[in-house]
N, C-alpha and C positions, 0 to 999 in steps of 0.2 A: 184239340189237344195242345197244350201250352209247348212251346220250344222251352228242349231242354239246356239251350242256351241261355242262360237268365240275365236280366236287363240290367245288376249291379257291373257283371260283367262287362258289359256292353258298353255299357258310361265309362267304364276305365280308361287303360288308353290302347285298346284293342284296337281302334281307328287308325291310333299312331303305326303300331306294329303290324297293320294291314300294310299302309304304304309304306313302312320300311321293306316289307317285303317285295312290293310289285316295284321299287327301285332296285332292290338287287338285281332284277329281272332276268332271274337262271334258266326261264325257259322262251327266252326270243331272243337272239341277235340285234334284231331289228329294233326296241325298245330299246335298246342300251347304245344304238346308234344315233337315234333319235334324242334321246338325253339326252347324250353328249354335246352334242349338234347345239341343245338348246340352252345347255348351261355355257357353251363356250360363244356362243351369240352376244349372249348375257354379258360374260366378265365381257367383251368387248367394248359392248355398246355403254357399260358401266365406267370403265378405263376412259371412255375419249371424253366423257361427259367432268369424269374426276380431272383430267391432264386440262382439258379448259376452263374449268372451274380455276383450277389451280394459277393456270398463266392468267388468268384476268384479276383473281384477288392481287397476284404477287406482283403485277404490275401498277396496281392501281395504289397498294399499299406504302410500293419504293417511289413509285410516285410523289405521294404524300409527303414521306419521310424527307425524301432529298428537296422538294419545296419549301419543307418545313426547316431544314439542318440550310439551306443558303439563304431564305431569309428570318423569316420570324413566324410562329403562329399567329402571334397579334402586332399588327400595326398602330403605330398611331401618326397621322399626319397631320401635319399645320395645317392652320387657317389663316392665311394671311404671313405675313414678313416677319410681326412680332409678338409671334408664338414662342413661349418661353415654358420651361418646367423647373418651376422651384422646389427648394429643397422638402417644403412641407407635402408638395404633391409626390415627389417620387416617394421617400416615406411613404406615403396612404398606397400609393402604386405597388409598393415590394409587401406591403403588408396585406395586399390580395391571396387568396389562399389560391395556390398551384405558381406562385410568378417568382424565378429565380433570382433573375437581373434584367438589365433596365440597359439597354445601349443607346448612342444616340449614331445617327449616321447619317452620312453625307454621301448624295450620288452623283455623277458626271460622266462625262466622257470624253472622248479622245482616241487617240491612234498612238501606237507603240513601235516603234523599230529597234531591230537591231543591228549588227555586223551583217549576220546571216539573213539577214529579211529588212534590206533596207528600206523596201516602200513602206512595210508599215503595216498593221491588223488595225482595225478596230477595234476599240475595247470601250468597257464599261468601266469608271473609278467607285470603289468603293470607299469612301471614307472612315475609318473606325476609331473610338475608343481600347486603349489596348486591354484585353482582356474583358471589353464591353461586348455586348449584342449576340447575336448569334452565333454569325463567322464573324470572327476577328482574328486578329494575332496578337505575340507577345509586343511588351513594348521592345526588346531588342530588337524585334525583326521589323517593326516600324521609324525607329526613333532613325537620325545621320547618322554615320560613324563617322572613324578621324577623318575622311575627305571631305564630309561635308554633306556627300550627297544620301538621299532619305532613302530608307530601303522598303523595298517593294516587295509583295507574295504574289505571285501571279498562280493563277488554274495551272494543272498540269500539263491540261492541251495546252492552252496557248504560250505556254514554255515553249512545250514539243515543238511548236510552228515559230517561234521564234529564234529557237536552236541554242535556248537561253538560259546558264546554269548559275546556283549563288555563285554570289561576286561579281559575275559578268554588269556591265552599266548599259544602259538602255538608254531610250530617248524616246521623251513624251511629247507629244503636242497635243493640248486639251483646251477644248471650244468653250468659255465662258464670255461675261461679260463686264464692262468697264464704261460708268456712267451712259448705260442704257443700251450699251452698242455691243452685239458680236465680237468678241475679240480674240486672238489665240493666245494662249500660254506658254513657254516651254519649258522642260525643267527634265535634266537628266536625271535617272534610279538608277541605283543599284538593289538586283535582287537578290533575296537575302533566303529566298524560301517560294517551296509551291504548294498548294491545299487542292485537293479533293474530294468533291462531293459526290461522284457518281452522276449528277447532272451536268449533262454534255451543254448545257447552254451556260452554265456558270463558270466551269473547268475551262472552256475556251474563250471565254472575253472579260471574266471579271481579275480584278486587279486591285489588292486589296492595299491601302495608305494609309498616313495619320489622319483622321480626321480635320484639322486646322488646315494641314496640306490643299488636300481637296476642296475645302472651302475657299481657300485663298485665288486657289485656280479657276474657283469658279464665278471669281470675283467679289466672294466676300460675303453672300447674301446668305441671310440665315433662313432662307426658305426652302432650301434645299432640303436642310434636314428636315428628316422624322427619329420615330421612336421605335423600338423594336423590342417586346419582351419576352425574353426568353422563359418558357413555360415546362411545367415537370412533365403535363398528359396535353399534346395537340388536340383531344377528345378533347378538351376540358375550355379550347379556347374561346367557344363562345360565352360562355357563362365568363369567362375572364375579360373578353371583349365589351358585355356589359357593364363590367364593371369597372373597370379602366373607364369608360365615355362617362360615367357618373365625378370620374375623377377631373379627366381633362377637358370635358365640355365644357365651353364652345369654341375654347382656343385649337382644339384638336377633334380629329374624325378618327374614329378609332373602326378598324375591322379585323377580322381574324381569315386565315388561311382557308376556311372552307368560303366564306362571301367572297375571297379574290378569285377563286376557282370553280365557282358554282358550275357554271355549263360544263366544265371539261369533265368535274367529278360525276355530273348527273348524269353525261353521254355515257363514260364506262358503264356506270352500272345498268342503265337502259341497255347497253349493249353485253353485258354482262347477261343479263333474265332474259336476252333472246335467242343468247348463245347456250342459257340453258334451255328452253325448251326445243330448241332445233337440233337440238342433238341429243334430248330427250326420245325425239323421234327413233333414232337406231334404238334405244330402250324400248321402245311401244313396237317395234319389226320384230324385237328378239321373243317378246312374248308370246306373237302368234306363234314360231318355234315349241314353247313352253304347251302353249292350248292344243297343238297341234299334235306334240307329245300323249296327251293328254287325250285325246279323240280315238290313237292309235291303240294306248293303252285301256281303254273302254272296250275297243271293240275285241281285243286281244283277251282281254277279262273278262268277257261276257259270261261262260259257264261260272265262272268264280263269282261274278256278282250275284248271279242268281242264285247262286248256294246260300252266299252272306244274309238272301232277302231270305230266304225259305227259312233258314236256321234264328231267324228274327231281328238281323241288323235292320234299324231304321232308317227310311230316307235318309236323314238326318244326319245319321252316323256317318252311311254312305259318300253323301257330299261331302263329309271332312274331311275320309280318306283323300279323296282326290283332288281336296282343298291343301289337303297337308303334303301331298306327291307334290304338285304343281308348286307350294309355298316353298319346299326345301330345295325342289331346283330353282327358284329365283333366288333365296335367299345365298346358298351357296355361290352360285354366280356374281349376285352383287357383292360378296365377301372377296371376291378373288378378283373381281375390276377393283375393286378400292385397293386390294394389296399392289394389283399391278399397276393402278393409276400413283399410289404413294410412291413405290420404288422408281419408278420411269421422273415423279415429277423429282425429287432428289436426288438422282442421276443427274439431270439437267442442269439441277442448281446446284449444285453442290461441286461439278468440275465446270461450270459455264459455258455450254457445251454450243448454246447458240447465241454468238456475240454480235455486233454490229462496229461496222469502222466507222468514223468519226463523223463520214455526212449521212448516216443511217440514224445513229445515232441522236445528232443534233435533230432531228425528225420526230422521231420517237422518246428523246429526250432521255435515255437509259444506252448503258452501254451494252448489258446483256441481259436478255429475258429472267426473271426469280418466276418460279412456280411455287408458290405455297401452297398447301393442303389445309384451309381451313376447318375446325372442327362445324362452322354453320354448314357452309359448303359440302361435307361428306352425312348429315345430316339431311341436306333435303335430297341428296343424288342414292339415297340411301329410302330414304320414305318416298321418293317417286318411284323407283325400282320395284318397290315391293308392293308397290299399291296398282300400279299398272300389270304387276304379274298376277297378284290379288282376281283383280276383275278380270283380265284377258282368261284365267282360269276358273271362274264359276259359273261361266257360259255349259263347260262340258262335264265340271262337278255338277249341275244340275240336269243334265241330263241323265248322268248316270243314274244316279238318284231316281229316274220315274222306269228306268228298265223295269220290265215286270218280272219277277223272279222266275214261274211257268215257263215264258218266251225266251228268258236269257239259258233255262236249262238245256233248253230243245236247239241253243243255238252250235251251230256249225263252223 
């Protein structure tokens, strides 16, 4: 005799509204303990996987940025003493598509003292065109004023450590050379101004000048300088790197920001794809929760299953039911790690909540952790959550599925 069930029915989404029902679970305690259990497993193991995701992009990205904002995406450096850029090459240079400007720069170094720090820091000269390169400054804050003496932008750490505010006069002594020889320099500044990168290694030892300055101090020699183009998209620098060495070969070597920092970028992200799947792991712990759910729930529905099979639901059906119990407690749980991975990781950033002082800092090269919440990043923490609840759950949807409907009636 045919079930008076019929099979349009059946196809519908009658499988849905089985297991919306056997989750309400109005007749066990214990079913709706065990859920719970395994949905809040879930958002957990879903939260630490989203809060690391997030501190490694958002580290890796200020990274970049603040590498990129103190020097340049693309470099270009001499060959030799009489490397030169004439007026027809910069031309073709600016007329690269993404290159805004074109600086040129002079580097050196030296020691700084002040009143308050009379031994002295070490520091780094930067040489600048005013309103050239990357970092620079205006030409007021570079050019003398009425005394005479050239004014200076120093990082805001090594202000702080010098005790040294505009106006205040300093005193250089910077290490070049003079017909072949070692030589020292000296030349009192006045600072006129401090910058800001976020990068603890630039903010306390660079010192930013006129260009000619710096040159002069370093005795003169045109080989000091390079080029520095300032670029619209850091993405874009290699294609821009290429094309620049088409300009300025062979008097110049041109590289861009990702070739200066290959290993350091390639270490995060290797380190990044093992901190996801190691903490994928609490995702793959939460699951058994889920399957286990899921085993208790079988066995708790057993009369009910067997009615399902008697009245004509198919295997088939069956399995979905308990494919679709098991799918909505993981999916709900990974919905609610990603809400609570979001709010915790912009809590974080968004009042700075964990900072670092100045020899942390200089370490770690940031002053305070950014968490960002990439849309790739909640994409894959998102497709491994649900693929690992997937499988951990069609262990115990297939069994249900071979209960024999006779056996499940007669069960106890």
């Amino acid at each position: 005799m045919k079930s008076s069930l019929s099979d349009p029915l059946l196809s519908g989404p009658l499988p849905w509204l089985i297991a919306w029902r056997f989750l309400r679970g109005r007749r066990s305690r214990l079913l709706d303990g065990t859920a719970r259990a395994a949905l809040l497993s879930t958002a957990l193991g879903v939260t630490a996987m989203v809060i690391a995701m997030a501190l490694m992009t958002g580290y890796r990205e200020d990274l970049q940025n603040k590498l990129v904002r103190g020097n340049a995406a693309v470099i270009a450096y001499p060959v030799g003493g009489n490397a030169s850029l004439s007026a027809a090459k910069r031309q073709r240079l600016l007329a690269i598509r993404g290159v805004k400007r074109i600086g040129r720069v002079a580097y050196g170094q030296g020691s700084l003292s002040s009143s308050s720090r009379p031994g002295g820091l070490e520091i780094v000269l930067r040489g600048v065109d005013a309103g050239g390169g990357q970092l620079a400054a205006k030409a007021e804050q570079l050019q003398p004023g009425t005394d005479g003496l050239p004014g200076a932008v120093l990082g805001k750490d090594l202000a702080d450590k010098l005790a040294a505010h505009p106006g205040d006069v300093l005193r250089l002594v910077a290490l070049g050379f003079q017909d072949g020889r070692p030589r020292f320099h000296y030349q009192s500044l006045r600072v006129s101004s401090t910058f800001s990168t976020g990068f603890a290694e630039f903010d306390r030892s660079w010192v930013l000048l006129d260009r000619p300055l710096v040159e002069s101090l370093m005795g003169g020699q045109a080989s000091v300088d390079l080029l520095e183009l300032t670029v619209a998209d850091a993405e874009e620098a290699p294609r821009i790197a290429a094309a620049a060495t088409q300009v300025l070969a062979p008097d110049f070597v041109v590289t861009d920001w990702r070739q200066l920092n290959r290993e350091l970028f390639t270490a995060l992200k290797l380190q990044q794809v093992v901190l996801f799947f190691v903490l994928g792991l609490i995702v793959l712990v939460s699951t058994f929760n889920v399957a286990s759910t899921l085993v208790v729930l079988v066995r708790e529905r057993m009369r009910d299953i067997g009615l399902l099979g008697a009245l004509g639901l198919k295997p088939a059906k069956l399995r979905t039911v308990f494919l679709v119990y098991g799918g909505f407690l993981g999916t709900l749980g990974t919905l609610l790690g990603v809400a609570a991975g979001w709010s915790v990781c912009w809590v974080l950033t968004t009042f700075e909540l964990i900072r670092f002082d100045a020899e942390v800092a200089a370490i770690y090269f940031i002053s305070s952790v950014p968490f960002r919440v990439a849309p790739r990043d909640l994409l894959a923490v998102v497709g491994f959550a649900l693929l690992v609840t997937l499988i951990a759950c069609s262990v115990p949807a297939w069994r249900a599925a071979r209960v024999d409907p006779s056996s499940a009636l007669r069960y106890e």
